[in-house]
BAGU-711100 format. One line per 10 residues: their letters; for each residue y, x, z of C-alpha. Coordinates in steps of 0.2 Angstrom, whole numbers. Each point is the difference from the previous one (the first is absolute). Layout:
<sites>
a> Y X Z  ...
</sites>
This chain:
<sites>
xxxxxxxxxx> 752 28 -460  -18 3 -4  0 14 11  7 -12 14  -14 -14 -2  -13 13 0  6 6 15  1 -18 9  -18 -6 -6  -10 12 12
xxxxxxxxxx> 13 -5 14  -6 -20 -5  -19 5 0  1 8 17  9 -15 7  -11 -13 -8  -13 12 7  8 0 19  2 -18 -2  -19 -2 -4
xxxxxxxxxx> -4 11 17  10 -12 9  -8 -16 -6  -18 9 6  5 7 15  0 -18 7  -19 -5 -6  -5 17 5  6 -3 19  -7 -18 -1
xxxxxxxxxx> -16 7 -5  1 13 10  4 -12 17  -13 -13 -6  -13 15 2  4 3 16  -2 -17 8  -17 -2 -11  -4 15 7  8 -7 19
xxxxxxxxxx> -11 -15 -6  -17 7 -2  4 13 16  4 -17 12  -15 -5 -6  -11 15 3  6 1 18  -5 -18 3  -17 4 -6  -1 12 11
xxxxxxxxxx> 5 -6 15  -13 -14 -6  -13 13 0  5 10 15  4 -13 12  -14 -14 1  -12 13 3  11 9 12  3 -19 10  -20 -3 -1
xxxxxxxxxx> -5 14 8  14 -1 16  -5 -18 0  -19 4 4  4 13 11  9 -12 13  -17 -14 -7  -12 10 3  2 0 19  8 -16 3
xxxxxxxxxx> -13 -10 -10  -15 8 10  -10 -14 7  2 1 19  -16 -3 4  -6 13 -13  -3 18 5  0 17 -12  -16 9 6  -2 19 -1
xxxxxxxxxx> -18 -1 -11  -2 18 0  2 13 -13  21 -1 0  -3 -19 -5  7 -15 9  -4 -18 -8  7 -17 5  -11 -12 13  4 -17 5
xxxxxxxxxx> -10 -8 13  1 -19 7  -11 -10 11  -12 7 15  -20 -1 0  -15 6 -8  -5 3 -13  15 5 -9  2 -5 -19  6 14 -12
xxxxxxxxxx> 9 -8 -16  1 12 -14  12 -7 -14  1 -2 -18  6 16 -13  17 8 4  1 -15 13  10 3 15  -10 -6 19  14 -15 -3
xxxxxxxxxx> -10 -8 -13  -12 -6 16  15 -7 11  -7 -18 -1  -19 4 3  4 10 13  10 -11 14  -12 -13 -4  -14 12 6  7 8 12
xxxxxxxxxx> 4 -15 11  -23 4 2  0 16 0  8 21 -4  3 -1 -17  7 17 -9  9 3 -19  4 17 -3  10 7 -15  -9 13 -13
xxxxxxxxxx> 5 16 -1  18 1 -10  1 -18 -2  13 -11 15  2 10 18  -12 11 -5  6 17 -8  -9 11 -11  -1 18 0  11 9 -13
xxxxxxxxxx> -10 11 -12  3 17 8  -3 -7 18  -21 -7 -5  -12 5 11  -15 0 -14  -6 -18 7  5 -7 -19  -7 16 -8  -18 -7 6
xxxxxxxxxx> 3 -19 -4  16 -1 -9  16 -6 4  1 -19 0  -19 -3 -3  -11 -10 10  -8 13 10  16 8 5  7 -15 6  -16 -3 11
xxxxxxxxxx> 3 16 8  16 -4 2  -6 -15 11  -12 7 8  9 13 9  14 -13 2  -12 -12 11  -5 14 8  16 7 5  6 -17 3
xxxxxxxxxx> -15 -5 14  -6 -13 -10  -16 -10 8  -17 0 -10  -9 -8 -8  14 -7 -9  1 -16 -13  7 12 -17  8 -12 -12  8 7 -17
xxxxxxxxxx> 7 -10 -16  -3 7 -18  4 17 3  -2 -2 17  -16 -6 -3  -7 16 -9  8 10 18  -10 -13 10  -17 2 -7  2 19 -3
xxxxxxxxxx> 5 2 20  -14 -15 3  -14 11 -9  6 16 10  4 -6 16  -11 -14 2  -4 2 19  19 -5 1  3 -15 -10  -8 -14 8
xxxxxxxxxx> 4 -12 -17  5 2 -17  12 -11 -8  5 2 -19  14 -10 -9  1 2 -19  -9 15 0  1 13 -16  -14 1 -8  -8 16 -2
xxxxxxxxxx> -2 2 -20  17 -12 -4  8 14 -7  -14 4 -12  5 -13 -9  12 3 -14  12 -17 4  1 4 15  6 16 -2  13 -5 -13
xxxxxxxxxx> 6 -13 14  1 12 13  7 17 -8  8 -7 -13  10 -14 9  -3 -2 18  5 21 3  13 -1 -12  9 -14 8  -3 9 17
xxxxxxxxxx> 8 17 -6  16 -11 -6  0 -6 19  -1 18 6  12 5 -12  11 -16 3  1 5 21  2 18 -4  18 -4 -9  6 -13 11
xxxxxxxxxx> -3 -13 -12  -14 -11 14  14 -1 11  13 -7 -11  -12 -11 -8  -4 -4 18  15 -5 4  4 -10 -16  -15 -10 4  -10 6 -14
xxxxxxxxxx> -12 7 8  -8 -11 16  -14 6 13  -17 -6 -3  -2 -7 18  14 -14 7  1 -17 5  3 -9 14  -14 7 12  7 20 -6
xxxxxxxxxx> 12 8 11  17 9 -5  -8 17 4  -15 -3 -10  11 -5 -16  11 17 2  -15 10 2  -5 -4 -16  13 1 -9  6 19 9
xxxxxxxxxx> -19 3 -8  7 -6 -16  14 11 0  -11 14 7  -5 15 -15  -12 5 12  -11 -16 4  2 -3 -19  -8 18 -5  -14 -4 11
xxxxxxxxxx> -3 -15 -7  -2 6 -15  -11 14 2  -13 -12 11  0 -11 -15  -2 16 -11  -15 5 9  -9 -16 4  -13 4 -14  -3 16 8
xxxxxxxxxx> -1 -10 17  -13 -10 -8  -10 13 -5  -1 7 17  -6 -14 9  -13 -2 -16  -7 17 8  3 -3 17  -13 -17 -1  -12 9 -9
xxxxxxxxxx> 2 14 12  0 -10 17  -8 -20 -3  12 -12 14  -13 0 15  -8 -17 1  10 -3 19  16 -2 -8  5 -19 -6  8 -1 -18
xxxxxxxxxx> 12 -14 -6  9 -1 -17  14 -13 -1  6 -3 -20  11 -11 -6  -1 -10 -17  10 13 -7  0 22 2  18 0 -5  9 -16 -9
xxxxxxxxxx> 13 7 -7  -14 9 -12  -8 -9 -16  -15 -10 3  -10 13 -8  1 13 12  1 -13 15  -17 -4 -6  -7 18 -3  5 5 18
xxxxxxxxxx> -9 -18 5  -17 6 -10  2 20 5  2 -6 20  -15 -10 0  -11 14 -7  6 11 14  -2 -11 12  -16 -5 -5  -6 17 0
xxxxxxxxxx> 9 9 16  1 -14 11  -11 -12 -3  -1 -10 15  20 -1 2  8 -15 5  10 -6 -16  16 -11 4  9 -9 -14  19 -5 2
xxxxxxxxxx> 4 -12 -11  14 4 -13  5 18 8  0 16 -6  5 16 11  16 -5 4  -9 -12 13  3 14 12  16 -8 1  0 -16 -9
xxxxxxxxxx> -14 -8 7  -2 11 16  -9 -14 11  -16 0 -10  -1 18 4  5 -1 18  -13 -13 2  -14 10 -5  6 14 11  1 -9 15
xxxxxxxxxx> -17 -8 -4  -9 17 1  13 5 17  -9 -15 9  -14 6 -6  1 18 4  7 -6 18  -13 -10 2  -14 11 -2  9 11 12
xxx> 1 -11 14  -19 -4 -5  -3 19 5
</sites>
């Protein structure tokens, strides 16, 4: 009988051990299936980050493919400038003398779209886009043909060679009335000091002064949060991100209202979306100080002959969405460069504007301009 038990308590343990394999299997499958569709989870989700990725960059660029020649002002022209280059000109109006407009950093020729119908009911008046920024494309790296290797790409005396062959190949009558805005301004008086038999006046609107970035606030502004913000914008348009934001309505062009067209507005913001317009506008803002620097050694080089007019139009602020502080060092800085390159310039104050009066108080501009057309016209006749 012992014998018998004995023999039946192995056959109880293996069953009691069968039993306990049973009531695992079941967790072991549940455990088994809830991997799998964590992993299904995480795999779902990895896809949809991709496709996030992939396809608003993909969108972006077939979108300023089809853009980049529907949006291309009709009046505007792309002229072979020489050297493999080809820049954007838009020309409006008929008459002598012709005004150049030179805009702003990493601006587009759009920036001037209210100055220049007003003007141009008087007289020619041409914007042109920089090299690499709008209609205007830049050369790729291993296309250069040695002109930036001289003056440096996106710097001040590149962008005046730029224009120079670009009025030339374009016909443009001389002498000519050169206006250029903050960066624009350092182009004008560079091409002014060079070329003077061909710039009958010399108009400058929130110039850079020449030692601003010698100063140490400055350059914390400028490098430290001005270019930083523009690299996130670059960045921003090179993923995709510009247009969706665009389209969301965070994002909004800088120039609109009632007196703006459609095709003005979705210019500016295909130039939103666009990687390329963006990477130039960064390196010009990069290089200003170098800009600066040349034009310091181009006036010491060559004084502004005595023939050529000079007027300064400021407003109460350089930039007023900058502390006071800097406002006022730009203030004190322009003065003393004024005071010492141009002494006799003509000095116009507009009343509560800073640069963006190009745009937002564009009369007071265009008044000026058309002041010194009559003149000009007048003086011809005259002869």
């Amino acid at each position: 009988m012992r014998r018998r038990t004995e023999a039946q308590t192995p056959s109880n343990e293996f069953g009691k051990a069968d039993k306990k394999d049973l009531d695992q299997r079941p967790q072991s499958q549940a455990e088994t299936k809830g991997w799998v569709s964590y992993s299904s989870f995480f795999i779902n989700i990895g896809k949809c980050l991709l496709l996030i990725i992939i396809i608003p960059p993909f969108l972006n660029y077939a979108s300023l493919q089809r853009e980049g020649q529907m949006l291309l002002p009709k009046d505007g022209q792309i002229v072979d400038v020489g050297l493999g280059q080809k820049m954007h000109l838009l020309c409006k109006g008929q008459g002598i003398p012709v005004v150049i407009l030179d805009g702003p950093t990493g601006m587009s020729s759009d920036i001037w779209v209210h100055v220049q119908e007003s003007v141009a009911t008087l007289t020619k008046v041409c914007t042109y886009d920089r090299m690499g920024l709008g209609f205007s494309k830049r050369l790729m790296e291993n296309e250069t043909t040695g002109t930036e290797k001289v003056w440096g790409m996106s710097t001040t005396g590149r962008m005046v060679d730029d224009l120079h062959r670009l009025l030339q190949a374009a016909g443009i009558a001389k002498p000519f009335i050169l206006v250029g805005s903050e960066l624009g301004a350092l182009n004008a008086r560079f091409y002014s000091h060079i070329h003077d038999v061909q710039v009958s006046d010399l108009v400058l609107i929130d110039p850079i002064p020449e030692d601003i970035f010698e100063e140490e606030q400055w350059n914390e502004h400028w490098h430290g949060k001005l270019l930083p913000s523009l690299q996130a914008n670059q960045f921003s348009a090179a993923t995709g991100l510009s247009r969706m934001l665009i389209i969301l309505g965070v994002i909004e062009p800088i120039i609109k209202g009632e007196n703006v067209s459609e095709e003005v507005i979705q210019r500016q913001k295909y130039l939103l979306s666009n990687p390329a317009h963006q990477s130039s506008a960064v390196d010009e803002h990069y290089f200003v100080n170098e800009s600066a620097a040349q034009v310091r050694d181009i006036t010491k080089f060559k004084p502004l002959s005595s023939r050529t007019p000079v007027s300064v139009i400021t407003g109460d602020f350089f930039d007023e969405q900058i502390p006071e502080p800097l406002n006022q060092m730009v203030a004190k800085l322009q003065k003393k460069f004024l005071d010492e390159s141009y002494p006799s310039a003509n000095h116009i104050h507009i009343k509560g504007a800073d640069w963006r009066m190009i745009y937002k108080k564009p009369s007071a501009i265009s008044q000026h301009l058309r002041r010194l057309v009559n003149q000009r016209q007048v003086k011809q006749q005259s002869e």
